[in-house]
C-alpha positions as CSV (number, residue, x, y, z in Angstrom):
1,X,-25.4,6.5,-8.7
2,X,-21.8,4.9,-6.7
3,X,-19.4,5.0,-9.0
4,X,-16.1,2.1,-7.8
5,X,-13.6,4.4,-10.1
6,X,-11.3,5.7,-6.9
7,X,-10.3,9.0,-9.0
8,X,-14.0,10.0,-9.4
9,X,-14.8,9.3,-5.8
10,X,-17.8,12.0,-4.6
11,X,-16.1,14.4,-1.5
12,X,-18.7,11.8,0.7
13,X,-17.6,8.7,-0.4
14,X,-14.1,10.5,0.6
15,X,-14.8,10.8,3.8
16,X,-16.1,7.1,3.6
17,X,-13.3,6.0,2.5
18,X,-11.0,7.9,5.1
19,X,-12.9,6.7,7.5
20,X,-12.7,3.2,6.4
21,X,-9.0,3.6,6.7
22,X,-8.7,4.9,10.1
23,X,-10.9,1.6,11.0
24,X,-8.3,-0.6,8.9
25,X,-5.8,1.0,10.8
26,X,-7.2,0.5,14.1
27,X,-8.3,-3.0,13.5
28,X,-6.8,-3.9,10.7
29,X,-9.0,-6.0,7.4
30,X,-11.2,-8.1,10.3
31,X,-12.9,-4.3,11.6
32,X,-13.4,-3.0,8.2
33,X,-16.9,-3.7,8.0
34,X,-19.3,-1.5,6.6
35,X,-21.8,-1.0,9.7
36,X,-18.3,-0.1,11.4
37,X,-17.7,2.4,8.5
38,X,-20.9,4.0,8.9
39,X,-21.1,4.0,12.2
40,X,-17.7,6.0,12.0
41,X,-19.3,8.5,9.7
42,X,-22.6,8.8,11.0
43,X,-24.8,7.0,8.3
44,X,-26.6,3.5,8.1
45,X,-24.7,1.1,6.8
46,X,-27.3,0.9,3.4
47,X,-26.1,4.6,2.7
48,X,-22.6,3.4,2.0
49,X,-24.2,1.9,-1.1
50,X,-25.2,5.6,-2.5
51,X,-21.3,6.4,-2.4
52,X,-20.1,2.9,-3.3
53,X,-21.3,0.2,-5.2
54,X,-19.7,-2.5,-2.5
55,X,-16.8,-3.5,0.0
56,X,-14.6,-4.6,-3.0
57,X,-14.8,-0.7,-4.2
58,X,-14.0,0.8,-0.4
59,X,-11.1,-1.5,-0.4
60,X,-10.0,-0.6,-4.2
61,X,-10.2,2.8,-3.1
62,X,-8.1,2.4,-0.1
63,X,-5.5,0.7,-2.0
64,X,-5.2,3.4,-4.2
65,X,-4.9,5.5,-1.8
66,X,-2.0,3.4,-0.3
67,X,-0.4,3.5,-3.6
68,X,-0.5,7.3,-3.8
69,X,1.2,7.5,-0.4
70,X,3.7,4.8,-1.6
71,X,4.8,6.9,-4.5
72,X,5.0,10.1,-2.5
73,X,7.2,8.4,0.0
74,X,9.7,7.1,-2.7
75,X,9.7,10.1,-4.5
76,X,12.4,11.6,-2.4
77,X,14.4,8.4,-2.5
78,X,15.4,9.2,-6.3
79,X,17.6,12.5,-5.6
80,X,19.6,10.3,-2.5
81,X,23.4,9.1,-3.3
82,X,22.1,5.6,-2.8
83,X,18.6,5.6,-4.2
84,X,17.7,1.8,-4.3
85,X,18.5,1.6,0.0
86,X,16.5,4.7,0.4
87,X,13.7,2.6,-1.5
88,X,14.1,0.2,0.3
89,X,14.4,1.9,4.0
90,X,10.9,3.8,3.0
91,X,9.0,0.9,1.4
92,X,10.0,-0.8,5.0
93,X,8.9,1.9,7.0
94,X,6.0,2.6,5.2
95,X,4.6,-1.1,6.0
96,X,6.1,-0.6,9.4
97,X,3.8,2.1,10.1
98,X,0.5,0.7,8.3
99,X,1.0,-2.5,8.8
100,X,-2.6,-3.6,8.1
101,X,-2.9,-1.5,5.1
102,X,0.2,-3.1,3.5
103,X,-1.6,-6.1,3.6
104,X,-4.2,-5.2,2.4
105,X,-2.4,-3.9,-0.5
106,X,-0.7,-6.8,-1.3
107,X,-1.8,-10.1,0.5
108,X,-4.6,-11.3,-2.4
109,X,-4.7,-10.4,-5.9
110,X,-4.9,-7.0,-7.2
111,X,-7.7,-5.7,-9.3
112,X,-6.1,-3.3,-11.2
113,X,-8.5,-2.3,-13.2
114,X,-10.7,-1.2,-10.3
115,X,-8.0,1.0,-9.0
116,X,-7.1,4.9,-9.5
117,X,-6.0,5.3,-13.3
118,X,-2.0,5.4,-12.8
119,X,-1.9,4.3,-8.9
120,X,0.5,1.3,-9.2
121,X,2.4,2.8,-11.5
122,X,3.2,6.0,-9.7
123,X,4.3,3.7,-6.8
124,X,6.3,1.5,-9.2
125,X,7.8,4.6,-11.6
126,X,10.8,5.1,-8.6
127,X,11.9,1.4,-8.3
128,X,12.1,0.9,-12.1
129,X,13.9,4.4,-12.0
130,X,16.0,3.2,-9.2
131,X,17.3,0.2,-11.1
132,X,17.6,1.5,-14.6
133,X,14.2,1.5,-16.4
134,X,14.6,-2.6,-15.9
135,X,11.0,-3.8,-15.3
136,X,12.4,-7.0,-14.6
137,X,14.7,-6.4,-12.1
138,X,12.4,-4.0,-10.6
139,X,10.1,-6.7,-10.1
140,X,12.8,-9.1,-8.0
141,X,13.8,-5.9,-5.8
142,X,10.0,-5.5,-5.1
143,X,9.9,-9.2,-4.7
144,X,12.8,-9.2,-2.5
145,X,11.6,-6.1,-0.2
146,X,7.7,-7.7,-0.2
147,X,9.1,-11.3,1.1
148,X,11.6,-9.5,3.9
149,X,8.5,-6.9,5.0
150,X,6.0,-9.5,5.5
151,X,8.5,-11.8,7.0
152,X,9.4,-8.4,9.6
153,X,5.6,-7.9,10.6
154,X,4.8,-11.8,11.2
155,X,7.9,-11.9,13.6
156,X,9.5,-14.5,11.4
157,X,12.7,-13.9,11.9
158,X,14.6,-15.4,14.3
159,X,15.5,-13.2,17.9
160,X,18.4,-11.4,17.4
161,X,18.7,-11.3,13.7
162,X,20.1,-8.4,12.1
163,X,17.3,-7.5,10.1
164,X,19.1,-4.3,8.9
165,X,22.0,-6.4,8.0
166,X,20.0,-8.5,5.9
167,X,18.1,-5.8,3.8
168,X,21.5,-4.4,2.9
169,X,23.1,-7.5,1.7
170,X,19.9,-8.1,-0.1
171,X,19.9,-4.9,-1.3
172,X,23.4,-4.8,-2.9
173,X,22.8,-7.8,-4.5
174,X,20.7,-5.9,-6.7
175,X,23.2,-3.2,-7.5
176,X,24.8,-5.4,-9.7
């Protein structure tokens, strides 16, 4: 029976998974289809649905995933003289690098109870570590880091800004 709980994933619906997200990062959310997935893994498409009760658990699963990577990048940040920039400088790169998986992290609502026990919050424990232990602020420096990444990747920024510039002034804001 497919299980959507992303931390008791069988070592199948793994590799279903991981192949998911080498399609998401190929074609980003439009390619993620499950004929595509199986396809990639050598199943019919129907077969998914042993491993996986639906697209909404794939996608939970690779968000998790996402947010494990997220926390294992900003875990270094925390020993740094300046830990909030080095936050910053790795949540930036990280959606640099996947850009379609960032979305996909956090372009519609997140169902959080469908995701790996502890997931956002390992991603989140740095930043509120960062700033204090204020959940609040936390929250407006995420805020603040979300609104200047997704304005990067859409190319919303004028030519010529100084985008590094920017992200430090905003940055400092927060440091009180």
């Amino acid at each position: 029976m497919a299980t959507s709980a992303p931390d008791q994933l069988s070592p199948r619906a793994r590799e279903i998974v991981a192949a998911a997200r080498e399609l998401l990062e190929q074609d980003g959310a439009a390619g993620l289809s499950m004929r595509g997935v199986a396809e990639r893994v050598g199943i019919r498409a129907p077969s998914i649905y042993k491993h996986l009760p639906d697209k909404e658990a794939l996608e939970d699963a690779i968000i998790s995933d996402g947010f494990a990577e997220l926390a294992a990048v900003f875990a270094p940040a925390l020993a740094a003289r300046d830990p909030l920039s080095e936050l910053a400088a790795a949540y930036r790169r990280f959606a640099s690098a996947h850009p379609h998986l960032y979305r996909l992290m956090t372009e519609r609502p997140l169902r959080r109870e469908r995701l790996a026990p502890g997931a956002e919050e390992a991603a989140a424990g740095p930043v509120i570590a960062a700033v204090g232990g204020d959940e609040h602020l936390a929250r407006a420096v995420w805020a603040f880091a979300h609104g200047m990444t997704i304005l990067e990747l859409n190319g919303r920024f004028p030519p010529g800004a100084d985008l590094d510039a920017a992200w430090e002034r905003g940055i400092a804001a927060f440091r009180g």
